[in-house]
Backbone as a ProteinNet text record, in pm:
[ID]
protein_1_A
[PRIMARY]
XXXXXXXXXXXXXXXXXXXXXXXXXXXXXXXXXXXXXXXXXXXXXXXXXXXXXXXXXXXXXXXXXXXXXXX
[TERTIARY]
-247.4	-162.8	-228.2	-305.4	-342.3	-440.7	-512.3	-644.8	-569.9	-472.1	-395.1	-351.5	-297.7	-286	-399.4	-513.4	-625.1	-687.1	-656.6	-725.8	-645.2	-492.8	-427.9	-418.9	-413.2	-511.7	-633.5	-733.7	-860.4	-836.5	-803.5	-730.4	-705.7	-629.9	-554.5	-661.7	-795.9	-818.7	-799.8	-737.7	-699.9	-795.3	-822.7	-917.5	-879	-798.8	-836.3	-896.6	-964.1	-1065.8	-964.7	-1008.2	-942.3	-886.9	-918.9	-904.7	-787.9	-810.5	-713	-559.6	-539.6	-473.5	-406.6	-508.1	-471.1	-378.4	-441.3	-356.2	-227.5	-233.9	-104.9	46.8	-7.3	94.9	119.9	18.6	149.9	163.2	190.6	280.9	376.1	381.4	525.8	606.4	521.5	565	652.8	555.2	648.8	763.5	774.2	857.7	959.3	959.3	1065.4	1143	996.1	1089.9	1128.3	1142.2	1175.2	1298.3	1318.8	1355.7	1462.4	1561.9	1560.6	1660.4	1691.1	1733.1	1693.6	1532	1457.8	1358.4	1435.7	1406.9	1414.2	1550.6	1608	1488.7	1479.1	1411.2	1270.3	1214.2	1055.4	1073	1168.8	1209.3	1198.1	1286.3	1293.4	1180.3	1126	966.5	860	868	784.3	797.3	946.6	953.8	910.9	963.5	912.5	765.8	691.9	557	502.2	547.5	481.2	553.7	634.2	664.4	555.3	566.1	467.7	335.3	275.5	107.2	104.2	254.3	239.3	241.8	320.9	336.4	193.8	93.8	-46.2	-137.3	-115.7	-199.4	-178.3	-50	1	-58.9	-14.2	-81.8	-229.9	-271.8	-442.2	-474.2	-415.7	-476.3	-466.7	-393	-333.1	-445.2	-500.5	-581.2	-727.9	-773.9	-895.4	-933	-824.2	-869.8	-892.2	-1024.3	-1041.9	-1043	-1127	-1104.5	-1193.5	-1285.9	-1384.3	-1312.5	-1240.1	-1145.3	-1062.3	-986.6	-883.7	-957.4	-908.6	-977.8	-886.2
498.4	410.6	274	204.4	87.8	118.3	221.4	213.8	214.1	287.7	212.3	105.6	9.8	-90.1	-191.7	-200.6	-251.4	-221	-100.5	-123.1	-137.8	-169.7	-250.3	-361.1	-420.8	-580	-640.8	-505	-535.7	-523.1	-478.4	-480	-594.2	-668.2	-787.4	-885.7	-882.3	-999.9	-1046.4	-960.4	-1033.9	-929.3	-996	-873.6	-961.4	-841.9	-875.6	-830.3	-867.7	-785.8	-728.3	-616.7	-513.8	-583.2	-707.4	-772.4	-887.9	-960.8	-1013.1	-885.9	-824.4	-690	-666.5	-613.3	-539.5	-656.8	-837.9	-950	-927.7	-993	-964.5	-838.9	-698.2	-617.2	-603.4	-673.9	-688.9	-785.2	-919.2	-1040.3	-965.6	-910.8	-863.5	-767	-685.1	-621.8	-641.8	-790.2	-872	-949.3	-958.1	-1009.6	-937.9	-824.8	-707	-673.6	-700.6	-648.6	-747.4	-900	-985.3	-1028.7	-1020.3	-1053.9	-968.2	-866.8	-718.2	-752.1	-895.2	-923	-953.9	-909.1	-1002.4	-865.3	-745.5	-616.4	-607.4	-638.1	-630.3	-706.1	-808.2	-912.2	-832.4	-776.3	-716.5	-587	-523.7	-413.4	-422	-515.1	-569.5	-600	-680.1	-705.7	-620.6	-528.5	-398.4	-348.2	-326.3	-181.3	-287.5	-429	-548.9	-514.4	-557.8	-572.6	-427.3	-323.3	-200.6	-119.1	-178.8	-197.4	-201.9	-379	-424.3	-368.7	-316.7	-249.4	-97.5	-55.5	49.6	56.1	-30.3	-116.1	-154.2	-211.6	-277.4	-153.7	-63.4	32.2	120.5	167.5	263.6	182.3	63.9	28	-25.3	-47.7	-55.2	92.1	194.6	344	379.6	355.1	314	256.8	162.9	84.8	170.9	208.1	283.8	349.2	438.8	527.6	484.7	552.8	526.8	621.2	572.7	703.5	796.3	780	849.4	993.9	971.7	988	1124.8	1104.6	1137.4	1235.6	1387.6	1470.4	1473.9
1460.3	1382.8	1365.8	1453.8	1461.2	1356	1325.1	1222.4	1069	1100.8	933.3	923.3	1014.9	974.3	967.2	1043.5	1041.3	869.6	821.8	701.8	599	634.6	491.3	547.4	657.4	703.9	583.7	559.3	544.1	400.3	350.6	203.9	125.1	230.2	158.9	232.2	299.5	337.4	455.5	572.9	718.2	792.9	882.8	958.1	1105.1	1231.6	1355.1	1422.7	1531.5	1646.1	1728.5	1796.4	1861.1	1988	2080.6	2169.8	2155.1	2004.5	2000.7	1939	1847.5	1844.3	1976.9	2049.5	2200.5	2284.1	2284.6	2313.2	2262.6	2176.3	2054.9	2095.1	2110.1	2149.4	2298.5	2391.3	2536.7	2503.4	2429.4	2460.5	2374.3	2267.3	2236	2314.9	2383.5	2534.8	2639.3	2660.9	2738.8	2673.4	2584.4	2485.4	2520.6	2465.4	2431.6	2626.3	2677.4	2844.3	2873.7	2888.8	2934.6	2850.4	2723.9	2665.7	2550.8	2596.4	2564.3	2382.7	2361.7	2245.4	2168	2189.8	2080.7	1971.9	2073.4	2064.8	1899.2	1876.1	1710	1641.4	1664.2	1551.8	1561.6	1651.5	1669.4	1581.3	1614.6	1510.6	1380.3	1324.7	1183.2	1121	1199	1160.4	1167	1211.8	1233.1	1099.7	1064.5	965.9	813.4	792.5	687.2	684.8	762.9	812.9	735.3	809.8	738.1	614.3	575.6	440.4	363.7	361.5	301.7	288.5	401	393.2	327.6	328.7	227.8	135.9	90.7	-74.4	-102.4	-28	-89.2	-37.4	26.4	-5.4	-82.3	-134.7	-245.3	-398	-389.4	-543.7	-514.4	-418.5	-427	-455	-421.9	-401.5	-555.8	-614.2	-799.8	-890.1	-860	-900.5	-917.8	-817	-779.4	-898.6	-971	-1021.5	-1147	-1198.5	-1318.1	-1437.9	-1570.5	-1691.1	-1645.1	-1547.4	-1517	-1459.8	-1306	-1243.3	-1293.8	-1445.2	-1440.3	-1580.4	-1577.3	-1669.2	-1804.7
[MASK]
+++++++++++++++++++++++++++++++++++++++++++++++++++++++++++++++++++++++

């Protein structure tokens, strides 16, 4: 899962290293265990978040094709 989002990251222009990434999901970890109401808002933003990268990889995947492409 992380390699699809890494490459609709790379799509639009954002690129993270696997270290900061790997940072990134235990502080939301600890987030979510310390913090078990913040569960919702991490949720919400998850399914927004990958929304969005399907939306810019469905119409980048759109784009690609050309007259060449198509018989």
């Amino acid at each position: 899962m992380t390699e699809g989002i890494e490459k609709a990251l790379k799509k639009i222009g954002f690129e993270v290293s696997k270290p900061v990434h790997a940072s990134i999901t235990i502080l939301f970890g600890l987030f979510v265990w310390t913090l078990p109401q913040f569960l919702s808002f991490l949720v919400g933003a998850y399914f927004i978040i990958q929304g969005i990268l399907l939306f810019i990889d469905y119409y980048g995947s759109k784009k690609k094709v050309t007259k060449t492409d198509v018989p």
